[in-house]
C-alpha positions in Angstrom: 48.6 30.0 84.6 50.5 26.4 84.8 52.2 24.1 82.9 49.4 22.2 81.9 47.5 25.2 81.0 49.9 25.9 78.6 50.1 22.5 77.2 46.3 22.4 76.7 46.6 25.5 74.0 49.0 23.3 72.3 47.9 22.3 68.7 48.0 18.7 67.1 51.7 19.0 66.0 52.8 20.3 69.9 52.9 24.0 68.9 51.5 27.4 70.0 50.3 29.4 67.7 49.6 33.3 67.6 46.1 33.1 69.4 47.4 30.5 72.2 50.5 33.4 72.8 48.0 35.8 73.1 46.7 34.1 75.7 50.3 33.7 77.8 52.2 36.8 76.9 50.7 40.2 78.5 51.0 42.2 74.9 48.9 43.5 72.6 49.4 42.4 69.0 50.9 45.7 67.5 53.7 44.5 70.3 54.1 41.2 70.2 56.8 39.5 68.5 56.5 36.5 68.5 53.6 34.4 65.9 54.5 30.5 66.4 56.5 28.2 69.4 57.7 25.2 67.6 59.7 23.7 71.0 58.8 24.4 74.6 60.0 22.3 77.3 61.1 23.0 81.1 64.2 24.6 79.9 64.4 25.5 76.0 62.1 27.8 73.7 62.1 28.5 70.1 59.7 31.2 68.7 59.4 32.6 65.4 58.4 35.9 64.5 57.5 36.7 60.5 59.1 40.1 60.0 56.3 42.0 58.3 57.1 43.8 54.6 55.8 47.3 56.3 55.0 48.0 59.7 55.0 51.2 61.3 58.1 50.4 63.8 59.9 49.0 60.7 59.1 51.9 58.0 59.9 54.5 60.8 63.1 52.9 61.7 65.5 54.3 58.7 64.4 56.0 56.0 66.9 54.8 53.4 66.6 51.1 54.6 64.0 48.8 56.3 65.3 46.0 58.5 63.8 45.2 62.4 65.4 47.5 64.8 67.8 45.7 67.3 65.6 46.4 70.1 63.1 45.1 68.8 64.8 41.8 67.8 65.6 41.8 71.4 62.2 42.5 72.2 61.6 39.0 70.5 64.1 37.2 72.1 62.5 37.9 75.2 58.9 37.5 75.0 60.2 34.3 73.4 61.9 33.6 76.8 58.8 34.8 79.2 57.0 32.5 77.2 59.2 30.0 78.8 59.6 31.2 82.1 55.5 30.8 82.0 55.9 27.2 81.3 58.5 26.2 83.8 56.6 28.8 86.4 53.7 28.0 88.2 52.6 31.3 90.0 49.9 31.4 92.5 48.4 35.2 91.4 48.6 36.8 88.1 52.1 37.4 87.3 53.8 39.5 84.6 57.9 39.0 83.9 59.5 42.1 83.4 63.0 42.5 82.2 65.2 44.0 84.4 68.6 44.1 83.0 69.7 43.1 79.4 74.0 42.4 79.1 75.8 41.2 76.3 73.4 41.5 74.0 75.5 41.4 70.1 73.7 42.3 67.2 75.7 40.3 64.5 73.6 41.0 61.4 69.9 42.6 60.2 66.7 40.8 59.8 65.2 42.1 57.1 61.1 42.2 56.2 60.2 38.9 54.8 63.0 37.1 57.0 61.4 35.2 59.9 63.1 35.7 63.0 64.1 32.6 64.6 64.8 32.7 68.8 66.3 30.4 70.9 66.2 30.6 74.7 67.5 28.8 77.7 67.0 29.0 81.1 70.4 29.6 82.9 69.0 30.5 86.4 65.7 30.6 88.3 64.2 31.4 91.6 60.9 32.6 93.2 62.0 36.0 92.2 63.1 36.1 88.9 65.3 34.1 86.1 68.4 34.3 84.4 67.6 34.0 80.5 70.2 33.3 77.6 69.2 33.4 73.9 70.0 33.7 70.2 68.1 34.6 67.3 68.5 33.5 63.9 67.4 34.0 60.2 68.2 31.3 57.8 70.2 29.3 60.3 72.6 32.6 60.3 72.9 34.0 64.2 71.9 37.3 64.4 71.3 38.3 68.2 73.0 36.9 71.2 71.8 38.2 74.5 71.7 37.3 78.1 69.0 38.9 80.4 67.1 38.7 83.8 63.5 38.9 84.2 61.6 40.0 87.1 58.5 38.5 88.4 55.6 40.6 89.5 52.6 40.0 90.9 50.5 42.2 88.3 48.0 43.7 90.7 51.4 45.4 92.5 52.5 46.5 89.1 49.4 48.1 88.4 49.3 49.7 91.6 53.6 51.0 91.5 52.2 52.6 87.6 49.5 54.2 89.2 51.7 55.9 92.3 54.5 57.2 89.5 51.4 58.7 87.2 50.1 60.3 90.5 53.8 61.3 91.3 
């Protein structure tokens, strides 16, 4: 996948919709977080994600209340950012970005069902090996989620085979 892949999905008003992040992102829908890009460049994103009324992860979450859990939230913030780390990328095999370590991640408020989850990602660092990813989410302008995080890139015939040796394990 490249650059200009990418920008081929885009539709008449520069976006990519659900179906074209299908085709980037490595998830299947009942995990994937993210329904809309509205701004990709080299070295921003912003996603949104429409926080469904009921859901299984949501109703399961707390019983007295529904609101997206955290991790989830966070889970959005980076898919958001691989989506960009696909764009500014250009691997030569199949590739999936993994997160490998999450720091000063805040949760500042709830997003609720209904809401739509707003994230904002930058590019702090990259390399052949990975990328240093900083981002905040937002719902009605109001922040939140701030978190920074490094992703991991992976050739994904190798992480296929490293899955296979710990089931075998």
């Amino acid at each position: 996948m490249d650059r200009s892949f990418i920008d081929g999905l885009r539709n008449s008003q520069g976006e990519l919709d659900k179906e074209a992040i299908r085709s980037i992102l490595a998830y299947g829908d009942a995990f994937l977080f993210v329904d809309l890009v509205r701004e990709l460049t080299e070295s921003k994103v912003v996603a949104q994600y429409e926080i469904p009324e009921s859901s299984e992860l949501i109703d399961a979450h707390f019983k007295h209340v529904s609101m997206m859990p955290g991790v989830l939230m966070g889970e959005a913030l980076a898919q958001a950012g691989i989506v960009l780390v696909h764009y500014r990328s250009e691997f030569e095999e199949e590739t999936d970005v993994i997160a490998s370590t999450v720091s000063q991640m805040r949760f500042k408020s709830p997003a609720l069902p209904g809401n739509t989850l707003e994230a904002h990602v930058t590019i702090k660092a990259i390399n052949r090996l990975g990328a240093r990813l900083m981002g905040n989410s937002y719902v009605n302008g109001r922040e939140v989620l701030s978190a920074t995080f490094d992703v991991t890139f992976i050739k994904r015939k190798n992480l296929i085979e490293h899955i296979s040796q710990q089931v075998m394990s």
